[in-house]
C-alpha atoms as one frame of an Amber mdcrd trajectory, in Angstrom:
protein
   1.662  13.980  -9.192   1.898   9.791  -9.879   3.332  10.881 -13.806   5.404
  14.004 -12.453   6.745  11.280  -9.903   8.079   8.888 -12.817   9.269  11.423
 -14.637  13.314  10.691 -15.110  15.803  13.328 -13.614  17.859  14.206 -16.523
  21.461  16.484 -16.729  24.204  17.136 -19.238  27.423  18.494 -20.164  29.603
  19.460 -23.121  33.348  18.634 -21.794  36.558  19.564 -23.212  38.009  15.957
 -24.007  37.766  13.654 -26.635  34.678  11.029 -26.212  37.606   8.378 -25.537
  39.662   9.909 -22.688  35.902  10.653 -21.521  35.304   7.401 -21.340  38.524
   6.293 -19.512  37.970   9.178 -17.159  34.348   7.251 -15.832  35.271   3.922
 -16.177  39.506   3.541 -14.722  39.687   4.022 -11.205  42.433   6.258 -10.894
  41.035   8.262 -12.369  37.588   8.105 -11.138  39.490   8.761  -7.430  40.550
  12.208  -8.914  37.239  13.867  -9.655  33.771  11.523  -8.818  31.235  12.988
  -6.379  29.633  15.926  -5.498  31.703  19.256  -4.488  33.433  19.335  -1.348
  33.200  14.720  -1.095  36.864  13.932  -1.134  36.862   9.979  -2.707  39.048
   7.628  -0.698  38.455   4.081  -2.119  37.293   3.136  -5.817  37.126  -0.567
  -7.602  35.863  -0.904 -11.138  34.763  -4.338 -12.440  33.855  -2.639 -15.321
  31.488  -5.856 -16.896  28.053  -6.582 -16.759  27.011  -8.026 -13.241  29.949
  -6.160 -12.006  30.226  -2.960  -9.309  31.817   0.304  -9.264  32.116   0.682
  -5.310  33.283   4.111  -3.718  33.827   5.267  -0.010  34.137   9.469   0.313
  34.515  11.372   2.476  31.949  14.227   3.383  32.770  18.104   4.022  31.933
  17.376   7.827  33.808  14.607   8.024  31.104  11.657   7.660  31.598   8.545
   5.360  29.630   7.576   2.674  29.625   4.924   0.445  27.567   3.842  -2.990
  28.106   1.233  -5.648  27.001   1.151  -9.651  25.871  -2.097 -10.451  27.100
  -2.403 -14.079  23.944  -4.104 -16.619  25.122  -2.586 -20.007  28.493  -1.438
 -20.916  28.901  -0.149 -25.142  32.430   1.539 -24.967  33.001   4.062 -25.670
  29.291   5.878 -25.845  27.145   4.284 -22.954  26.286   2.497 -19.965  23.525
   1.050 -18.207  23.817   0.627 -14.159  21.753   0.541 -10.715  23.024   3.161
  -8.620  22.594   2.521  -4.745  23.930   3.272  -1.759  26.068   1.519  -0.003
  28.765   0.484   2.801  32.391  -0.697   2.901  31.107  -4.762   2.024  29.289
  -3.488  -1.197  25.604  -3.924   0.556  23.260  -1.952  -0.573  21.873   0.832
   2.262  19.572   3.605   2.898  20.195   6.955   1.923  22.303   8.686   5.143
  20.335  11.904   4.834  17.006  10.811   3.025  15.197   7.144   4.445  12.455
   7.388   2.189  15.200   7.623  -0.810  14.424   5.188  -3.712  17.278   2.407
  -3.075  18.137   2.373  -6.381  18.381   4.207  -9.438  18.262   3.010 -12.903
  20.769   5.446 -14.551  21.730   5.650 -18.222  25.130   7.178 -19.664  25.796
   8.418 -22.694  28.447   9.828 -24.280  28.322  11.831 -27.603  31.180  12.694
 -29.348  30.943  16.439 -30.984  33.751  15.897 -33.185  37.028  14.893 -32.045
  37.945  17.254 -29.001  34.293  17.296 -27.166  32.049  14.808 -25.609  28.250
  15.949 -24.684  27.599  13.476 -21.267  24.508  12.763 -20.673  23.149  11.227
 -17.563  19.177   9.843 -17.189  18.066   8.401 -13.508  15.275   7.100 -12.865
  13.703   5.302  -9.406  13.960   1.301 -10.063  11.771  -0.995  -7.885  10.737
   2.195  -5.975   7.087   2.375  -3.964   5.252   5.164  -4.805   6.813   6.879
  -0.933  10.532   6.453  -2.910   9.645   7.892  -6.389   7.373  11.053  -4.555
  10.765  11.485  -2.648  12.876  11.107  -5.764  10.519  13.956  -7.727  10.601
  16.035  -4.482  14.618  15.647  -4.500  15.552  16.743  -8.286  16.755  20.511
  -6.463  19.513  18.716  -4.707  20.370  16.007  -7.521  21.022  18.974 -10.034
  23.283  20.535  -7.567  24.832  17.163  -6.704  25.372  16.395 -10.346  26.273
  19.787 -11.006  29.195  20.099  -8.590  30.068  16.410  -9.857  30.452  17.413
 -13.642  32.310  20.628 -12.253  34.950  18.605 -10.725  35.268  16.711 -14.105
  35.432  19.898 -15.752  38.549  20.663 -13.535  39.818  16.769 -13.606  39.802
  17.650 -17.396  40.850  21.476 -17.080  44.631  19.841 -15.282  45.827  18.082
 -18.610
């Protein structure tokens, strides 16, 4: 179970859009507001300081009504084909929290983006987490968790799909 537990939780997605407008689509806060988080989260605040040492914060909505926050920390930015951040989290100040739902939740995530460009009107995304600074407790809990991060993710990249879909 210890090397199951480390394993990283890994999805992707071919998308309809050049690598480029991709790119501006995870990275400019307008239109991050339009499509980021799972199916049914309705995103009501987003800042980008898109620079190493510097956040992507977001407040959503849930589908019964709660509030939930999380930040990127931004360590590696390559535009237009990667980045390198610490997912946690959150509340309105930019502290890092607990999970709402899960306590024993890693509090953060090393997470890797990439985007590959499949010639000039698709972009394969690529997303890699993986439990950073986690006890062994957090990283059992991530392993035990990948069911609900591929339908998190999943209903994420679906709303991108439609983001993308509107023109």
């Amino acid at each position: 179970m210890a090397e199951l537990s480390t394993a990283p939780f890994t999805i992707s997605r071919v998308f309809d859009a050049p690598r480029d407008r991709v790119w501006k689509a995870w990275t400019e806060p307008e239109r991050l507001k339009q499509w980021w988080g799972p199916r049914g989260f309705k995103t009501h605040t987003c800042t980008v300081d898109l620079r190493p040492g510097g956040f992507f914060h977001y407040g959503m909505t849930a589908p019964d009504g709660t509030e939930t926050w999380g930040r990127f920390l931004y360590r590696e930015i390559v535009p237009p084909e990667r980045m390198v951040v610490i997912v946690s989290f959150s509340d309105r100040d930019l502290g890092v929290t607990r999970h709402p739902w899960s306590p024993q939740w890693p509090l953060q995530i090393l997470s890797t983006m990439t985007l590959e460009a499949l010639g000039e009107k698709k972009t394969r995304v690529s997303v890699e987490w993986v439990p950073y600074e986690a006890t062994e407790e957090e990283r059992r809990t991530f392993f035990e968790g990948r069911d609900s991060m591929q339908q998190g993710w999943t209903g994420t990249l679906d709303q991108l799909v439609a983001y993308f879909a509107k023109g």
